[in-house]
KOLVOKE-815914 format. One record per residue (C-alpha): residue in one letter; x, y, z; residue number from 1. Coordinates in nm, 4 decimals, always signed. Example, Ala and Ser with C-alpha at 12.3 -4.5 7.8 and 13.67 -1.06 7.14 Angstrom:
BEGIN
R   residu         c1         c2         c3   num
R        A    +1.2300    -0.4500    +0.7800     1
R        S    +1.3670    -0.1060    +0.7140     2
//
This chain:
BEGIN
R   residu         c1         c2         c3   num
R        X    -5.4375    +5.4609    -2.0293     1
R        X    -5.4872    +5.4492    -1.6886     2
R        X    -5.2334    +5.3377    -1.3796     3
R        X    -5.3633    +5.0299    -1.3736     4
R        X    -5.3280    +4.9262    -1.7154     5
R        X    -4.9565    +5.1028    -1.7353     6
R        X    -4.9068    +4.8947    -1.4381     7
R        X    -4.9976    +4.5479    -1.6487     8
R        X    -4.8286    +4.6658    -1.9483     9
R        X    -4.5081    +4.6963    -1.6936    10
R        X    -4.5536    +4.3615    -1.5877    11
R        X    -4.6009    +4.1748    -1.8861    12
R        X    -4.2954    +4.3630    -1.9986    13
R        X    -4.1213    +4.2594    -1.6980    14
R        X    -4.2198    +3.9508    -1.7056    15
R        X    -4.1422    +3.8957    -2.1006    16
R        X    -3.7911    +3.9848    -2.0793    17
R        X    -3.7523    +3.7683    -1.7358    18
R        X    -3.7856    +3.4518    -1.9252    19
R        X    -3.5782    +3.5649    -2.2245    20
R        X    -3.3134    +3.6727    -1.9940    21
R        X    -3.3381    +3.3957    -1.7737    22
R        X    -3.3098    +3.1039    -2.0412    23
R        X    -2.9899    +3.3220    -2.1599    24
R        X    -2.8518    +3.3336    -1.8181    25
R        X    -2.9197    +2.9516    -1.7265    26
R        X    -2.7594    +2.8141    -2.0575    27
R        X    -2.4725    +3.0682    -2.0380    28
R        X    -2.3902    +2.9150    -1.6551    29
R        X    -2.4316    +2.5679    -1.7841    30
R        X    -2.1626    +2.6034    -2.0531    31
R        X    -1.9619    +2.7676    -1.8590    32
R        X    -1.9538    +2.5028    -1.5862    33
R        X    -1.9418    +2.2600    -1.8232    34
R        X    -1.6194    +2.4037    -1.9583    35
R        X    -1.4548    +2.3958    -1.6291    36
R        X    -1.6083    +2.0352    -1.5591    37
R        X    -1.4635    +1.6960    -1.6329    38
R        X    -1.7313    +1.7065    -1.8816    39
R        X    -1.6225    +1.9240    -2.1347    40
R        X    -1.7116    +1.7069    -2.4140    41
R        X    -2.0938    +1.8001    -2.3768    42
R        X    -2.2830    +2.0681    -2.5181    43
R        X    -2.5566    +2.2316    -2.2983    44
R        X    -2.8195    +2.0871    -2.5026    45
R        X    -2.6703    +1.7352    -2.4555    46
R        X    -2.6720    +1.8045    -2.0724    47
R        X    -3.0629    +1.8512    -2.0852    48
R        X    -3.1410    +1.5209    -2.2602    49
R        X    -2.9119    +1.3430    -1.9915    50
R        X    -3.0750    +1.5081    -1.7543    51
R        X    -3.4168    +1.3802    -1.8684    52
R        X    -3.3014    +0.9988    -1.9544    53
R        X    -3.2132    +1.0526    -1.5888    54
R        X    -3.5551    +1.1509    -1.5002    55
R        X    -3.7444    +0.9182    -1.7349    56
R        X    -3.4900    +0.6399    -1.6928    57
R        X    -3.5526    +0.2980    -1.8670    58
R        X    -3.7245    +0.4773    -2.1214    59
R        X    -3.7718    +0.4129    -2.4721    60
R        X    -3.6442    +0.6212    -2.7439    61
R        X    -3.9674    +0.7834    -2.8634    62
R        X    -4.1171    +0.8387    -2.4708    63
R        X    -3.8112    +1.0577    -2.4695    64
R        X    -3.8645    +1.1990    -2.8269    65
R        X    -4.2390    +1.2822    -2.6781    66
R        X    -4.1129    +1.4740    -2.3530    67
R        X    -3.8505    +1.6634    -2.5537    68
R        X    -4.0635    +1.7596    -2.8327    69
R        X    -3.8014    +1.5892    -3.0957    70
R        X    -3.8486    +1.3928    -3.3568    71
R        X    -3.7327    +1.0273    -3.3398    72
R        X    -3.3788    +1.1302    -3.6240    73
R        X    -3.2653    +1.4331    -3.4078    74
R        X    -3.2839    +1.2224    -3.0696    75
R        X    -3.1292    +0.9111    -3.2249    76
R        X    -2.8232    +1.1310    -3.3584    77
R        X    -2.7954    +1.2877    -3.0244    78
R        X    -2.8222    +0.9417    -2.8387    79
R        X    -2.5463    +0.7962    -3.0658    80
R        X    -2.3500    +1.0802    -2.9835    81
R        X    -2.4046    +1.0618    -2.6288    82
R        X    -2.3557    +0.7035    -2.6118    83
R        X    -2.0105    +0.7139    -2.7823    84
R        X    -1.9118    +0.9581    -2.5135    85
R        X    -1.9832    +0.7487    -2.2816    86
R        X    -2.2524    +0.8715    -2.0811    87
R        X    -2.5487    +0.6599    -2.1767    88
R        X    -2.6489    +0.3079    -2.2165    89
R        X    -2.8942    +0.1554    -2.4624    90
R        X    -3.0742    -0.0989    -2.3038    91
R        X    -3.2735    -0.4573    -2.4572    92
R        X    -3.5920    -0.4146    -2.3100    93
R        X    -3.6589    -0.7702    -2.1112    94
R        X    -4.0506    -0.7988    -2.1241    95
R        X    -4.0053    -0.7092    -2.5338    96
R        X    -3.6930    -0.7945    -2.6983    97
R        X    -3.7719    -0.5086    -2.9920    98
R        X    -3.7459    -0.2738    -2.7755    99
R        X    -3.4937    -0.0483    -2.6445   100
R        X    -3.4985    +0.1499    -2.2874   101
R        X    -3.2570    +0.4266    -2.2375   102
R        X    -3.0548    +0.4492    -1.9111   103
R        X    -2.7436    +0.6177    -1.8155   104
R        X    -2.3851    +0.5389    -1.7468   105
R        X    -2.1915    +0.5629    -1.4440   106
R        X    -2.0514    +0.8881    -1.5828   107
R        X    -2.4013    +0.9739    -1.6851   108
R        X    -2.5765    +0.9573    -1.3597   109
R        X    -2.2522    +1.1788    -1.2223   110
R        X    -2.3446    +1.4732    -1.4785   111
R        X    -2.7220    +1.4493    -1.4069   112
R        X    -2.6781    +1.4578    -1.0128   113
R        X    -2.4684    +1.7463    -1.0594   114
R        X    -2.7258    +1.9301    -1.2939   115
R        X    -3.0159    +1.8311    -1.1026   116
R        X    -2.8549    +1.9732    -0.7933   117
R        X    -2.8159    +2.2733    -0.9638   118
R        X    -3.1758    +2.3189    -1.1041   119
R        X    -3.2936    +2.2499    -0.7161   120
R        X    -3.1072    +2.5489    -0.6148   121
R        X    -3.2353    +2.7406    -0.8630   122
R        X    -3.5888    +2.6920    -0.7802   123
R        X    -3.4913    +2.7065    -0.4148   124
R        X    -3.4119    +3.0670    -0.5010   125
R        X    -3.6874    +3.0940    -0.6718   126
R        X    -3.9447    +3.0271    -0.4517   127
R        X    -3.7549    +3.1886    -0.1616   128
R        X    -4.0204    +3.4092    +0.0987   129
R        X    -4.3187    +3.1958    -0.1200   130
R        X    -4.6089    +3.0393    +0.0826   131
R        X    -4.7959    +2.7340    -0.0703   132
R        X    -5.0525    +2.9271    -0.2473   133
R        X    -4.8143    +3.1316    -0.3964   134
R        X    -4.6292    +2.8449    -0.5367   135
R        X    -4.9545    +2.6929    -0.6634   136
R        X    -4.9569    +3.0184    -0.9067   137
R        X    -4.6054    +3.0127    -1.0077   138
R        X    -4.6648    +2.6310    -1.0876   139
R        X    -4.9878    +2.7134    -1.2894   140
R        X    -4.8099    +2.9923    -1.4653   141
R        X    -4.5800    +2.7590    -1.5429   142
R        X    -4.8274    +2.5309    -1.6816   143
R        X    -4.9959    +2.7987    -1.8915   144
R        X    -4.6430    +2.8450    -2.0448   145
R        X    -4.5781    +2.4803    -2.1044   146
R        X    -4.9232    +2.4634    -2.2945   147
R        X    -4.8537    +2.7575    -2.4709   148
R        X    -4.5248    +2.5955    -2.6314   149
R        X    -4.6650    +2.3047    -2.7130   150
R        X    -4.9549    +2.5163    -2.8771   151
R        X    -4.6615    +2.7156    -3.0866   152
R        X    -4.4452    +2.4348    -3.1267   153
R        X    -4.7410    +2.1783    -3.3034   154
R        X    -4.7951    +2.4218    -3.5608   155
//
């Protein structure tokens, strides 16, 4: 093999245990914090499907099934869940009486501005020193990674 190739191999290898060690690291922070937090009744799973009913607010149950890759059962025992804590709100929809939008709580929207504050200051740190092009690859990468998951995951 020669440099070059070693060199690839390296990064791949690099780059393979990044984003293992970087989901670990993220979801190890967020229980952590949650544990010292006035939400300590939350699992770090049900902190990422606050946070996105607080990105997709006012939407229904399966547009939030879709995004999260659930099925319709596991989100609706999660949603109970989450509503019984307290920190979202199940809403009549008012152009369709059948359906129901998804919104959160007072307490709700407090968790998910914390959490999205954090998440901004992790990519801030990420992209620290990055010019535009640069983050135009890291976004695409990021793309190629999102397609390959939903590749893996429809199987």
């Amino acid at each position: 093999m020669n440099s070059t190739s070693d060199e690839i191999k390296d990064d791949y290898n690099f780059i393979s245990e990044a984003l293992i060690d970087i989901y670990d690291q993220i979801m190890r922070i967020e229980e952590s914090e949650i544990r010292k937090s006035q939400f300590k009744d939350i699992t770090a799973k049900e902190l990422h499907l606050i946070h996105t009913i607080g990105l997709h607010d006012r939407k229904t149950t399966s547009e939030v099934s879709r995004v999260l890759k659930l099925s319709k059962g596991t989100l609706t025992a999660n949603l109970n869940n989450l509503e019984k804590k307290g920190y979202i709100i199940r809403m009549i929809n008012q152009q369709d009486r059948r359906i129901i939008n998804l919104g959160l709580t007072s307490k709700g929207r407090l968790l998910y501005r914390a959490h999205y504050a954090f998440h901004r200051q992790l990519v801030e740190s990420c992209l620290k020193g990055f010019d535009g092009s640069d983050i135009r690859k890291m976004r695409q990468a990021l793309v190629n990674v999102e397609k390959f998951i939903d590749e893996v995951s429809s199987k």
